[in-house]
C-alpha positions as semicolon CSV with decimal commas, in nm:
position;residue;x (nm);y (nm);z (nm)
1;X;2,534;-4,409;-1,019
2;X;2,225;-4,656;-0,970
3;X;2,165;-4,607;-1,354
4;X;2,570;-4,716;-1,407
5;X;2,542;-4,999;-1,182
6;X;2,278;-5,126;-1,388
7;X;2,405;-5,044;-1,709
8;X;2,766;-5,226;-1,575
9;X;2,570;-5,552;-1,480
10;X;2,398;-5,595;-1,860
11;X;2,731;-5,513;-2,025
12;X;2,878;-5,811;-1,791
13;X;2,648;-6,042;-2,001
14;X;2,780;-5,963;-2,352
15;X;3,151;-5,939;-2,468
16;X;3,138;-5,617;-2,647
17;X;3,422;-5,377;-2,612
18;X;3,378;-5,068;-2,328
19;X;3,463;-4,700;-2,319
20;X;3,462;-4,567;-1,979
21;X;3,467;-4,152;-1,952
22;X;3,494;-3,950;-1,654
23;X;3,744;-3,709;-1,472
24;X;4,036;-3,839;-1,301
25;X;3,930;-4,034;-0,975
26;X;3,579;-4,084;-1,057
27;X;3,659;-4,503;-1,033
28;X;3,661;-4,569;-1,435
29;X;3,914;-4,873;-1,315
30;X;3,630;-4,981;-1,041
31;X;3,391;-5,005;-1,312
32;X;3,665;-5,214;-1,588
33;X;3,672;-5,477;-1,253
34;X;3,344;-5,465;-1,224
35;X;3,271;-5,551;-1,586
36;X;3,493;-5,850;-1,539
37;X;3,423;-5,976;-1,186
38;X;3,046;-5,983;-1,306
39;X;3,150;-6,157;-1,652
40;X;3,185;-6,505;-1,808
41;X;3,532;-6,393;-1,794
42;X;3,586;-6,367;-1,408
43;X;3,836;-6,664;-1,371
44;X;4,039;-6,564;-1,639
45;X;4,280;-6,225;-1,577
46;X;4,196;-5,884;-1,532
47;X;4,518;-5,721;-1,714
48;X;4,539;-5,309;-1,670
49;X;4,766;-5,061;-1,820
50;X;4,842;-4,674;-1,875
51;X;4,870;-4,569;-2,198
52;X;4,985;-4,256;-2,116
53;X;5,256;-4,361;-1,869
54;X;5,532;-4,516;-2,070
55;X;5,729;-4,383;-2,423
56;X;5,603;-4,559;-2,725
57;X;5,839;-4,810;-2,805
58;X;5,785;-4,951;-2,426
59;X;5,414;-4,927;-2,434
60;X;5,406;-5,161;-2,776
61;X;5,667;-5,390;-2,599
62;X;5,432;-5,473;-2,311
63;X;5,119;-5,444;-2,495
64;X;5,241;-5,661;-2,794
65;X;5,555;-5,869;-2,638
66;X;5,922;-5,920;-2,823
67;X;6,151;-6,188;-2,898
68;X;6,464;-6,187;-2,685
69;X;6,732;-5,961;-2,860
70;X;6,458;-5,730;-3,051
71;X;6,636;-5,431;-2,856
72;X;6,832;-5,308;-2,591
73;X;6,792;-5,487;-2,301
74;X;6,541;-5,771;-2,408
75;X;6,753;-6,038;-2,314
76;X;6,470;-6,279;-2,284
77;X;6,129;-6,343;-2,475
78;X;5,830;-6,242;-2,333
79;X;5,411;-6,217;-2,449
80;X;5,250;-5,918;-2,460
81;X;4,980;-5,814;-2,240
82;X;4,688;-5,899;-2,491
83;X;4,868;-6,270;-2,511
84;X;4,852;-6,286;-2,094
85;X;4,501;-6,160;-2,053
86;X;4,375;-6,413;-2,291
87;X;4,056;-6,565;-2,109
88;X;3,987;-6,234;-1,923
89;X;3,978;-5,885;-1,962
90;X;4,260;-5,612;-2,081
91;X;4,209;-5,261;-1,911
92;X;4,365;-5,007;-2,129
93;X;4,361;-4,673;-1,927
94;X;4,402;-4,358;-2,009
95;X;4,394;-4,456;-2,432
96;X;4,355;-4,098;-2,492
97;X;4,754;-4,043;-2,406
98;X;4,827;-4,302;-2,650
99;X;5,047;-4,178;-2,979
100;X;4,941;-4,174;-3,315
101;X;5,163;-4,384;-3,490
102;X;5,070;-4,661;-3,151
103;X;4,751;-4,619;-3,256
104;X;4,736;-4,745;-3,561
105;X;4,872;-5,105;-3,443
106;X;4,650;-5,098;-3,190
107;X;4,358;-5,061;-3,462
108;X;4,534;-5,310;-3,661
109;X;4,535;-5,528;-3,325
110;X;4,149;-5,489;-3,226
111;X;4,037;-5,540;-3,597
112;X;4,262;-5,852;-3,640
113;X;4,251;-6,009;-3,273
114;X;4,643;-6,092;-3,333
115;X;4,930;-5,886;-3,221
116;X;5,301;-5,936;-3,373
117;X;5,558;-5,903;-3,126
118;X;5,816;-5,675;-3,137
119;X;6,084;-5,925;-3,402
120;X;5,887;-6,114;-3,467
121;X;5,770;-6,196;-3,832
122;X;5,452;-6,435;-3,740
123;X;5,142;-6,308;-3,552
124;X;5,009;-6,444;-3,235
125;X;4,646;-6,438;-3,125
126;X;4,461;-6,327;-2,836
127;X;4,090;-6,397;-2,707
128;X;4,066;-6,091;-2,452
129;X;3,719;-5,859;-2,386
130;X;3,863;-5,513;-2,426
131;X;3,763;-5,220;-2,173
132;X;3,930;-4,846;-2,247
133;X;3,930;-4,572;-2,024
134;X;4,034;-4,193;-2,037
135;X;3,907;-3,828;-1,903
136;X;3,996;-3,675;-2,246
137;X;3,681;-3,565;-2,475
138;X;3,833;-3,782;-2,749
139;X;3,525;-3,621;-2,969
140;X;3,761;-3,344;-2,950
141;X;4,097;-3,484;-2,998
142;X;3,960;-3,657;-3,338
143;X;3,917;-3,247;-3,442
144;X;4,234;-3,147;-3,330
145;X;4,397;-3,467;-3,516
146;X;4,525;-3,615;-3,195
147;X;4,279;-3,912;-3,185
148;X;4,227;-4,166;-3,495
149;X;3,857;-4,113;-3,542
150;X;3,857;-4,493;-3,711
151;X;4,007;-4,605;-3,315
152;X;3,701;-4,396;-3,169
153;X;3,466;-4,588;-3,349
154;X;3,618;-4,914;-3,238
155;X;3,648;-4,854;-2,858
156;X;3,290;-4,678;-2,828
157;X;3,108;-4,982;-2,882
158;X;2,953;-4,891;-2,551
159;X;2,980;-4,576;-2,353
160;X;2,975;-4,589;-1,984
161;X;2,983;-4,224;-1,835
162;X;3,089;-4,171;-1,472
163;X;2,960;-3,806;-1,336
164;X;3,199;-3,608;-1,157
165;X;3,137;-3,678;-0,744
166;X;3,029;-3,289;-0,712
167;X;2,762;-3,361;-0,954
168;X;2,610;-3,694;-0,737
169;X;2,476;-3,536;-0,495
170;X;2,549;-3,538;-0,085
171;X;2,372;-3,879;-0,028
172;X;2,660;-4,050;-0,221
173;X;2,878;-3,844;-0,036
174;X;2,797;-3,985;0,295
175;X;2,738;-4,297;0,143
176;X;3,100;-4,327;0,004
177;X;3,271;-4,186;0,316
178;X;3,086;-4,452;0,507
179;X;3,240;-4,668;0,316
180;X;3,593;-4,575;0,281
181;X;3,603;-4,537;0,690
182;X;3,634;-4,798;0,964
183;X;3,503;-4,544;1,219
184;X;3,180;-4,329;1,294
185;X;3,155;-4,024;1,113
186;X;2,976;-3,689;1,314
187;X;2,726;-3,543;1,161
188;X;2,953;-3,177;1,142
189;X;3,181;-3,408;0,921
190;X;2,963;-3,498;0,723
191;X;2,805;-3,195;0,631
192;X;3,169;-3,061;0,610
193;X;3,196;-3,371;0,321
194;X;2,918;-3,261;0,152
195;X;2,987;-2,875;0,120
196;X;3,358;-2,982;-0,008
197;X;3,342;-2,941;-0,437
198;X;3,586;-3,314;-0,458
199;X;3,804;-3,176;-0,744
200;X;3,981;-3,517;-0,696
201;X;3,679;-3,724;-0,705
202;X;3,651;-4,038;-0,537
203;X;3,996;-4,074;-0,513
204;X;4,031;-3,762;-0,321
205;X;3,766;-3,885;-0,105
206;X;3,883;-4,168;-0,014
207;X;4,245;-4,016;0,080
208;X;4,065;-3,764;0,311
209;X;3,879;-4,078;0,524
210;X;4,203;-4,191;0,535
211;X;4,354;-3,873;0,644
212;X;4,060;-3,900;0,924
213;X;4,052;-4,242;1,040
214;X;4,502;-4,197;1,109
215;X;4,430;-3,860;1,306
216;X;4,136;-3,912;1,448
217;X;4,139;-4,066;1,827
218;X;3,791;-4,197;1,928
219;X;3,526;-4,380;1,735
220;X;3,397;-4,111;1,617
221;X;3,528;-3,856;1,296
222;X;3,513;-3,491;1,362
223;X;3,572;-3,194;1,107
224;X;3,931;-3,120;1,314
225;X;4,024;-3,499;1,154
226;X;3,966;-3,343;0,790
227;X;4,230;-3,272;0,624
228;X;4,276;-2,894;0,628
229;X;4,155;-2,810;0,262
230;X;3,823;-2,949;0,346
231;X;3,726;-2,846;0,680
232;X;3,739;-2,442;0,547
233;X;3,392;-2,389;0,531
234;X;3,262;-2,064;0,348
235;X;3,091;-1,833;0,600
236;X;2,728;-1,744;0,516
237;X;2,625;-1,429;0,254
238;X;2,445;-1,145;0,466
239;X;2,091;-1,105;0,447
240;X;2,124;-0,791;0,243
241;X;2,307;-1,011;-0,058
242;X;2,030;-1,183;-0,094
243;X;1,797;-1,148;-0,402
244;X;1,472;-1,242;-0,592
245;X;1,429;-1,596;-0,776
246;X;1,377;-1,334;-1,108
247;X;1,721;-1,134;-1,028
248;X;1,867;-1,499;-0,993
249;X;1,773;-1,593;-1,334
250;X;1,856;-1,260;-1,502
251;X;2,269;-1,338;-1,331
252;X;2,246;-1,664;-1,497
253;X;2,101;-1,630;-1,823
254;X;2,341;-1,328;-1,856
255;X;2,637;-1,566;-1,756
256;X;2,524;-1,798;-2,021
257;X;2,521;-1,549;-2,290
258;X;2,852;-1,410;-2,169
259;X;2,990;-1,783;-2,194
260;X;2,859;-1,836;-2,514
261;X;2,971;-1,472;-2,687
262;X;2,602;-1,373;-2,742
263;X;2,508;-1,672;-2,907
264;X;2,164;-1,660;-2,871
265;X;2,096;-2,017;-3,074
266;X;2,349;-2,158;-2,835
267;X;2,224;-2,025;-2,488
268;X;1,898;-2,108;-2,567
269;X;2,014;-2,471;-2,621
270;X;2,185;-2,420;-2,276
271;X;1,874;-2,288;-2,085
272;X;1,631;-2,518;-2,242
273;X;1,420;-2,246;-2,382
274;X;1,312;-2,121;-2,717
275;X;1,398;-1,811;-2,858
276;X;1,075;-1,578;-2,821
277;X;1,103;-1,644;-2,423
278;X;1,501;-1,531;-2,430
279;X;1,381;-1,234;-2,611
280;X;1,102;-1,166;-2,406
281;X;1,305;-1,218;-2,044
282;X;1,544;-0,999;-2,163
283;X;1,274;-0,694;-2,280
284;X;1,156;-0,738;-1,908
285;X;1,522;-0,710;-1,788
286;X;1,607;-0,390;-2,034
287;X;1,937;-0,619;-2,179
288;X;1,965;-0,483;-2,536
């Protein structure tokens, strides 16, 4: 997250468009504020919206705007969300979720800097620094015809990649919890924190110091102020489950090639070796 931090403040400096990946919760919104609070752009707006949240027709109303009448219910005018972040920054979250046929215009709309409201025959333009989000592998939905690859190429100017809070480690943990919470934190909580896999990410985190800090009555959190979920803690293998660093590897290299279907080109990509020393580990294991 040091490396992101860093990467966040020189992206600040330029106006190049952003594609922010990571799982649900991991803060992709954080870092779109970020990018703008740190920007040339900070007094002008910081404009967000989900893609994914609205039908189609409604999601090109408020990204684009309409004239009053241009459908049911539009009894007055109004500019589109590109037109009212003018001068700052438009967040558009979760892009993955968007439709095809919206993509196109929205293509049509980053290529052209103008949008054309919804009845209206004249375009307007708009002077915004664009940041995307999603936790879709949009790699992926360009194979399975779902994502235009031509938008792709347009929103990953520059990728920003947020790791998954069970991959960062138990010092970001703590340091997150601390925080998220107005009160002390024991250290059986915290080591309760750190054993906890965060499905939910940072979100989840955050929701669980809350969960604390209303239940909790001193100054100080305990694991009984966790919320339930968390505070199960996995009681300790028996001595006699316990095996050799070489009987560790042979379980995971034959996980790998289980995971892969036997494809040895593949697992050795996966295990960072070459070929002759999967061949050779398994002669020593007797794995035909």
């Amino acid at each position: 997250m040091a490396a992101v931090a860093k990467l966040v403040t020189r992206l600040a400096r330029t106006q190049s468009t952003v594609l922010v990946t990571g799982e649900t919760g991991t803060g992709k919104e954080l870092i779109a504020r970020a990018l703008h609070e740190q920007s040339d752009r900070h007094l002008g707006p910081f404009v967000a919206i989900n893609c994914g949240a609205m039908p189609e027709t409604i999601l090109e109303s408020e990204l684009f705007g309409h004239t009053r009448g241009a459908f049911t219910g539009a009894e007055t005018a109004r500019d589109g969300l590109f037109v009212e972040a003018s001068g700052g920054t438009i967040f558009l979250d979760e892009v993955g979720e968007m439709p095809i046929t919206m993509q196109v215009k929205l293509l049509r709309a980053l290529d052209t800097r103008t949008v054309r409201p919804i009845g209206k025959a004249r375009e307007t333009g708009f002077d915004v620094r664009v940041v995307a989000a999603t936790n879709r592998d949009l790699e992926a939905a360009v194979e399975g015809k779902t994502f235009r690859q031509d938008l792709l190429f347009r929103l990953n100017v520059i990728r920003v990649e947020l790791p998954p809070l069970r991959e960062r480690g138990r010092a970001d943990i703590a340091l997150l919890a601390r925080h998220f919470s107005r009160r002390m934190i024991s250290p059986e909580a915290m080591e309760v924190l750190g054993a906890y896999p965060w499905p939910g990410n940072v979100r989840e985190l955050r929701n669980a110091i809350e969960h604390a800090m209303t239940l909790c009555r001193g100054d100080e959190i305990t694991p009984d102020d966790l919320p339930p979920r968390i505070r199960v803690v996995q009681s300790p293998k028996p001595a006699n489950d316990l095996v050799s660093m070489d009987e560790v590897e042979r379980r995971h290299v034959l996980h790998v090639l289980d995971a892969v279907a036997g494809n040895k080109s593949l697992a050795v990509r996966i295990l960072g070796w070459n070929r002759k020393t999967l061949y050779r580990r398994l002669a020593r294991w007797s794995v035909k």
